[in-house]
N, CA, C and O atoms as a MOPAC input file, in Angstrom:
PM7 MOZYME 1SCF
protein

 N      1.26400 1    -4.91500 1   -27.40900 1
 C      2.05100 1    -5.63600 1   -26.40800 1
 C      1.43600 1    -5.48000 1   -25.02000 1
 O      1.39300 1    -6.43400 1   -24.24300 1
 N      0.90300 1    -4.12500 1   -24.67800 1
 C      0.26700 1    -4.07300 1   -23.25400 1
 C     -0.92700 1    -4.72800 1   -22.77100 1
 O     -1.24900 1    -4.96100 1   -21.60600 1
 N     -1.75600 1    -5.08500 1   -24.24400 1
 C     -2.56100 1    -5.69000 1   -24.08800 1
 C     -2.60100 1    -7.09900 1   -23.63200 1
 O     -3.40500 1    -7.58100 1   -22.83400 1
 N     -1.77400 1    -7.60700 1   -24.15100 1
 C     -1.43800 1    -9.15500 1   -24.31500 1
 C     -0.49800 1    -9.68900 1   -22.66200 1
 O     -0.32600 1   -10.81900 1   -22.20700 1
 N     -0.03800 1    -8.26600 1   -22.10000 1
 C      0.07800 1    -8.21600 1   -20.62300 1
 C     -1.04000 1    -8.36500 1   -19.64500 1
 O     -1.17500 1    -9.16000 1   -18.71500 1
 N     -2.01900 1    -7.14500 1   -20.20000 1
 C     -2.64000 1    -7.12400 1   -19.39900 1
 C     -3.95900 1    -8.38300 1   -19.53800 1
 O     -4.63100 1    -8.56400 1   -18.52200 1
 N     -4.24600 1    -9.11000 1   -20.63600 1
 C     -4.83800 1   -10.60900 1   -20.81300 1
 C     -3.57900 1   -11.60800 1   -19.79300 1
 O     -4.34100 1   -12.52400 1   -19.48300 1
 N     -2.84900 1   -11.81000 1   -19.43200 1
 C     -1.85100 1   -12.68600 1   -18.68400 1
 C     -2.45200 1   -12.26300 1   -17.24600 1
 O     -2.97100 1   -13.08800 1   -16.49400 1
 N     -2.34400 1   -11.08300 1   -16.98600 1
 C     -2.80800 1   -10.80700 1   -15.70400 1
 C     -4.13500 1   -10.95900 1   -15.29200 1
 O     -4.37900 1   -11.12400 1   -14.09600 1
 N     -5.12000 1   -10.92000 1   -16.22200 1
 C     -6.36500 1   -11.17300 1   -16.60800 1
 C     -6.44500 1   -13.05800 1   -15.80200 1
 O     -6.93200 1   -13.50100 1   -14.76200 1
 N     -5.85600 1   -13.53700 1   -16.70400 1
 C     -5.80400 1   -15.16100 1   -16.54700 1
 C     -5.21300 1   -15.60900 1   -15.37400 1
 O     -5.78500 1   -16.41500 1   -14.64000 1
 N     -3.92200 1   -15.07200 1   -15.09700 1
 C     -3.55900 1   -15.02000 1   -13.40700 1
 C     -4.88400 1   -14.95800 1   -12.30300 1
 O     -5.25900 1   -15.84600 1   -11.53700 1
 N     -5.37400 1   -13.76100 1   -12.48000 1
 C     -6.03800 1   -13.32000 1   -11.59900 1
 C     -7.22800 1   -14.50500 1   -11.59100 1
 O     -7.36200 1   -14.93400 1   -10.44500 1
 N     -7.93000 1   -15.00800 1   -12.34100 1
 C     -8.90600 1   -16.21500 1   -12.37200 1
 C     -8.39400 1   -17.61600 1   -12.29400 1
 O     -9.05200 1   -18.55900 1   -12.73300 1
 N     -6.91300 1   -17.79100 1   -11.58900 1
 C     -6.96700 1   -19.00900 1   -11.53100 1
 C     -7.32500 1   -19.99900 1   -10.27400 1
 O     -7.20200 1   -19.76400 1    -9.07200 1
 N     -7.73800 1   -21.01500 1   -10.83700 1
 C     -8.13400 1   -22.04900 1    -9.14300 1
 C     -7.32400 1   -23.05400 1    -9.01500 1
 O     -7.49100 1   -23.76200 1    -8.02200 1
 N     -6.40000 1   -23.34600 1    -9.82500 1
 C     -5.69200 1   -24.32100 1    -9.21500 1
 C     -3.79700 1   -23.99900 1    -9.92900 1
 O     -3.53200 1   -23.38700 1   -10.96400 1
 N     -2.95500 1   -24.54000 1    -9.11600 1
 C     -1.65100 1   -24.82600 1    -9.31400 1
 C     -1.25700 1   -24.86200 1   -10.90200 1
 O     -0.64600 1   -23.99700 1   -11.52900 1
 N     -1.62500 1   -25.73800 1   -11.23500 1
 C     -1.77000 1   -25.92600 1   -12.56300 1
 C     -2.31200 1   -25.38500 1   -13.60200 1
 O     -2.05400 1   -25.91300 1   -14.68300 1
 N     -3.01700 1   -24.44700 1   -13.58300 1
 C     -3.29500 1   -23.21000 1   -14.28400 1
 C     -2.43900 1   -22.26300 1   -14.01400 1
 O     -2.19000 1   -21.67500 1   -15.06600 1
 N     -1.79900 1   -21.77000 1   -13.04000 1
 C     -0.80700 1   -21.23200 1   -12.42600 1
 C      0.63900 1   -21.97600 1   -13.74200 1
 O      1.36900 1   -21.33000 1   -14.49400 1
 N      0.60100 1   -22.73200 1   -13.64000 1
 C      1.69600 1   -23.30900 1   -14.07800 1
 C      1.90300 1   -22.88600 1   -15.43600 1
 O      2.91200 1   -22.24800 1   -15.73700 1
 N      0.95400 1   -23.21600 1   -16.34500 1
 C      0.64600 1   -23.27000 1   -17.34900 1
 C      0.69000 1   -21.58600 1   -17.59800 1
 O      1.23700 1   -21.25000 1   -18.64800 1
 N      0.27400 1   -20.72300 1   -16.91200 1
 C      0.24700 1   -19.43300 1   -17.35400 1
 C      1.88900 1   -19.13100 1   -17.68900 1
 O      2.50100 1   -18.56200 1   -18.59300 1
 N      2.26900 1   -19.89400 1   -16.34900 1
 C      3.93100 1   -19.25900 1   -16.13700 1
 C      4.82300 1   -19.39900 1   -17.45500 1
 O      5.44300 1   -18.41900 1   -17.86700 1
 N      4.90000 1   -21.03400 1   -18.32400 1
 C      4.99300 1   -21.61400 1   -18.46500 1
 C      5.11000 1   -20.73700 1   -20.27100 1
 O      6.02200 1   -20.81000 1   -21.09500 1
 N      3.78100 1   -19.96900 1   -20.33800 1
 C      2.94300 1   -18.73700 1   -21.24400 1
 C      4.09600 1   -17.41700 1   -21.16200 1
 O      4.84300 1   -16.87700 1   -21.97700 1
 N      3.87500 1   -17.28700 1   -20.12500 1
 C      4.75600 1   -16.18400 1   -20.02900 1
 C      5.92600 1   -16.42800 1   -20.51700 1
 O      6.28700 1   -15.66300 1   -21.41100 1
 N      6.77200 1   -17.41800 1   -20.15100 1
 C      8.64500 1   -17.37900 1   -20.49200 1
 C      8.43800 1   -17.29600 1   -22.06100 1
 O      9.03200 1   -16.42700 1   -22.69900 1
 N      7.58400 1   -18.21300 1   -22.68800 1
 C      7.29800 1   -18.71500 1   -24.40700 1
 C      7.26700 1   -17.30600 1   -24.77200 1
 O      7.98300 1   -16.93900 1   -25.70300 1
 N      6.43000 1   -16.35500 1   -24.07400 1
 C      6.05700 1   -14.59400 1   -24.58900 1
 C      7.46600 1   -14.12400 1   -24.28500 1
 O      8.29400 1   -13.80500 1   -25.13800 1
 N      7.66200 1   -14.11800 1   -22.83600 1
 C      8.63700 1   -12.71000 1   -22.90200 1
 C      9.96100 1   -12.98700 1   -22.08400 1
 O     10.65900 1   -12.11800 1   -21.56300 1
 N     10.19200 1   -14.39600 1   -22.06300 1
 C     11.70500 1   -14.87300 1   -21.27300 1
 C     11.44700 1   -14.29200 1   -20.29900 1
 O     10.35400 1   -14.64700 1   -19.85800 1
 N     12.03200 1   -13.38300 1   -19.59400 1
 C     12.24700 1   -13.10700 1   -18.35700 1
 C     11.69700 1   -12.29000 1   -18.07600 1
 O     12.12600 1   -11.21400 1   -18.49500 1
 N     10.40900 1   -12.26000 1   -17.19600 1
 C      9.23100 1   -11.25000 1   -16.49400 1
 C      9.47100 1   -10.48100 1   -15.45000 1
 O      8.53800 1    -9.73400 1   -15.15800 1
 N     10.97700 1   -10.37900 1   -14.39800 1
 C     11.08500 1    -9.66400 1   -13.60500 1
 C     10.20600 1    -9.79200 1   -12.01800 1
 O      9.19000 1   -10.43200 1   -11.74500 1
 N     10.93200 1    -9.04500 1   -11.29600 1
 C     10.30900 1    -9.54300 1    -9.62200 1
 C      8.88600 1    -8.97200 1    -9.43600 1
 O      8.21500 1    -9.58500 1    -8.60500 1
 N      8.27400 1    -7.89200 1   -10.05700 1
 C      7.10400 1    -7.42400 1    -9.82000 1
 C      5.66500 1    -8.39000 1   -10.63900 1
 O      4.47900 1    -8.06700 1   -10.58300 1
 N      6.27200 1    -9.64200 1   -11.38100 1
 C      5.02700 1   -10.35800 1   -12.04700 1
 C      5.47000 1   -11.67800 1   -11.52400 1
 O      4.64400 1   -12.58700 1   -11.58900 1
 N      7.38800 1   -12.09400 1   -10.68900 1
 C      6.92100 1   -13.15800 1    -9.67500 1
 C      6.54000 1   -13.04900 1    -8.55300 1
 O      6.26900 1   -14.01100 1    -7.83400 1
 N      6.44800 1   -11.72900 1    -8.18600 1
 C      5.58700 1   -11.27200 1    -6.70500 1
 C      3.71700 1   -11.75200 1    -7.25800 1
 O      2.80400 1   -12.35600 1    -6.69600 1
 N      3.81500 1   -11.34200 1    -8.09400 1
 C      2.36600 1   -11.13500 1    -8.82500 1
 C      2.30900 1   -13.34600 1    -8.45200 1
 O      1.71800 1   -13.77700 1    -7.46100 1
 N      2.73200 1   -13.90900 1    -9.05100 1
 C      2.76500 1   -15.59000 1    -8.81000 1
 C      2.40900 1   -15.88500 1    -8.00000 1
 O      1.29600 1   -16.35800 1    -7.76700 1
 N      3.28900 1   -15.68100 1    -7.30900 1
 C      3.31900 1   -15.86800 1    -5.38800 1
 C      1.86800 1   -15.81700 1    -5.47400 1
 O      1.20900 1   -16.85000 1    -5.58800 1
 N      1.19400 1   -14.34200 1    -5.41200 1
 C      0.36800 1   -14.21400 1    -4.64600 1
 C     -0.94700 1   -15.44100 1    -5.25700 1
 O     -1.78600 1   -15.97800 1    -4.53400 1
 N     -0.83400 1   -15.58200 1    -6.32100 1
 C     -1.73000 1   -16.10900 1    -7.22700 1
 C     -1.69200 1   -17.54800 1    -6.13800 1
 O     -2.71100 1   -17.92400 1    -5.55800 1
 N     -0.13400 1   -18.35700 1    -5.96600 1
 C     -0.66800 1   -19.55500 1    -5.56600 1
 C     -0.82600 1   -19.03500 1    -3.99500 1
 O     -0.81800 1   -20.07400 1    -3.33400 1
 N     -0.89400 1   -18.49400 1    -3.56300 1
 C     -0.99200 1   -17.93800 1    -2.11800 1
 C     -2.93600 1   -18.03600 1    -1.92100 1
 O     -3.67600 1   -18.47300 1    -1.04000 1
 N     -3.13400 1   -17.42100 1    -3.15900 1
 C     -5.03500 1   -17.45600 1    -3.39500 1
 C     -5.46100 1   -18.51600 1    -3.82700 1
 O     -6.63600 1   -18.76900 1    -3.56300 1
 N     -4.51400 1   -19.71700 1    -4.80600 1
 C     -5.13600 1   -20.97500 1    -4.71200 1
 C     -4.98300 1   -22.08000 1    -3.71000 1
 O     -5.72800 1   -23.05800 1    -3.64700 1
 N     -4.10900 1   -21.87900 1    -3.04700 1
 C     -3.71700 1   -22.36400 1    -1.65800 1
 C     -4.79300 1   -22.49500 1    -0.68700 1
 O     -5.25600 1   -23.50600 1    -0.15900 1
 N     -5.21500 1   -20.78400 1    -0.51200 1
 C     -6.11300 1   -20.38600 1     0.53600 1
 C     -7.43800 1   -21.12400 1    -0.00900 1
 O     -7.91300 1   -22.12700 1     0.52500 1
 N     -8.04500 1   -20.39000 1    -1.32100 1
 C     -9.33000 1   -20.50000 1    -1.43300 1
 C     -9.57400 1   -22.40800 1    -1.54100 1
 O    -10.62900 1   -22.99200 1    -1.78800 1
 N     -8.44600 1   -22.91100 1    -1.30800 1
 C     -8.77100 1   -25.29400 1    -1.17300 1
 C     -8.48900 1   -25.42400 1    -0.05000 1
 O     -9.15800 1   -26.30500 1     0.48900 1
 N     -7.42200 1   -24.69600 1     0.90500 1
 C     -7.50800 1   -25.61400 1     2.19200 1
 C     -8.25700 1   -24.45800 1     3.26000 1
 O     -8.85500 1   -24.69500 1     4.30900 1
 N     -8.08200 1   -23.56000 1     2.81100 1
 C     -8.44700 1   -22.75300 1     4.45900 1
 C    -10.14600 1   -22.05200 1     4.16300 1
 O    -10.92300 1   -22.44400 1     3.29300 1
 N    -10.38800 1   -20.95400 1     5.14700 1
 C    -11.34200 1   -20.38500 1     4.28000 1
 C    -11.07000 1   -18.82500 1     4.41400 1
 O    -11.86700 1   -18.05600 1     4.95200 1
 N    -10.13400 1   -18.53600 1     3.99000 1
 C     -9.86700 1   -16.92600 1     3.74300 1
 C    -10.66600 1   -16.80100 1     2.52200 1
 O    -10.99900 1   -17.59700 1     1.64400 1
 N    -10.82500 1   -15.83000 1     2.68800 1
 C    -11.57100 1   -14.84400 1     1.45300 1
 C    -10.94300 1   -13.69400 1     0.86900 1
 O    -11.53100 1   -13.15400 1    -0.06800 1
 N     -9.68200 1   -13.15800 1     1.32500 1
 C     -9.35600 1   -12.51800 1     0.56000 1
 C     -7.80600 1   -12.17900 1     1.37000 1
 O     -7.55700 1   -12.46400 1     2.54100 1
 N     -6.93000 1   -11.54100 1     0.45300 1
 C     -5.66900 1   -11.66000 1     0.91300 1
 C     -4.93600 1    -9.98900 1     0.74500 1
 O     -4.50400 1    -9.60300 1    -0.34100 1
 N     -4.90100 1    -9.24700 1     1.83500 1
 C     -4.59700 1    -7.45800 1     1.95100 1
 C     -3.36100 1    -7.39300 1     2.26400 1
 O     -2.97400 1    -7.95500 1     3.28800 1
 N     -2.52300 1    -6.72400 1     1.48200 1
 C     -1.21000 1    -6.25200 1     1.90300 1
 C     -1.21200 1    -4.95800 1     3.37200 1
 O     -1.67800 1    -3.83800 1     3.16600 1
 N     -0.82700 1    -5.21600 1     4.30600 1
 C     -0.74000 1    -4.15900 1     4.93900 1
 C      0.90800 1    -3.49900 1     5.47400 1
 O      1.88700 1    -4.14600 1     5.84500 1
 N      0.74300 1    -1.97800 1     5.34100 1
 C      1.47800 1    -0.94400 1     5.01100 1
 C      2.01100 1    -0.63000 1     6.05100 1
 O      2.78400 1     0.32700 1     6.08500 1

């Protein structure tokens, strides 16, 4: 089972557009219904990086503490 988490996060992490985004999400409910706030924080950030890396030119996105 952790594995098959950590392949989701795997695929998150390489996506470039919305729609791969979607489609993961989409993966997830079919796997495990309800994923909780720490893997839709995890979303967010995903379209936050496909957002950035088409219109702007950030390169990378740091939480600061």
């Amino acid at each position: 089972m952790m594995q098959i988490k950590i392949d989701f996060y795997k695929r998150l992490n390489n996506v470039v557009s919305d729609e791969e985004i979607e489609s993961i999400v989409e993966d997830l409910i079919d796997r495990f219904s309800d994923f909780g706030e720490e893997v839709n924080n995890l979303i967010d950030i995903c379209y936050l990086k496909s957002y950035g890396e088409k219109n702007t030119m950030v390169t990378s996105i740091k939480r600061i503490s």
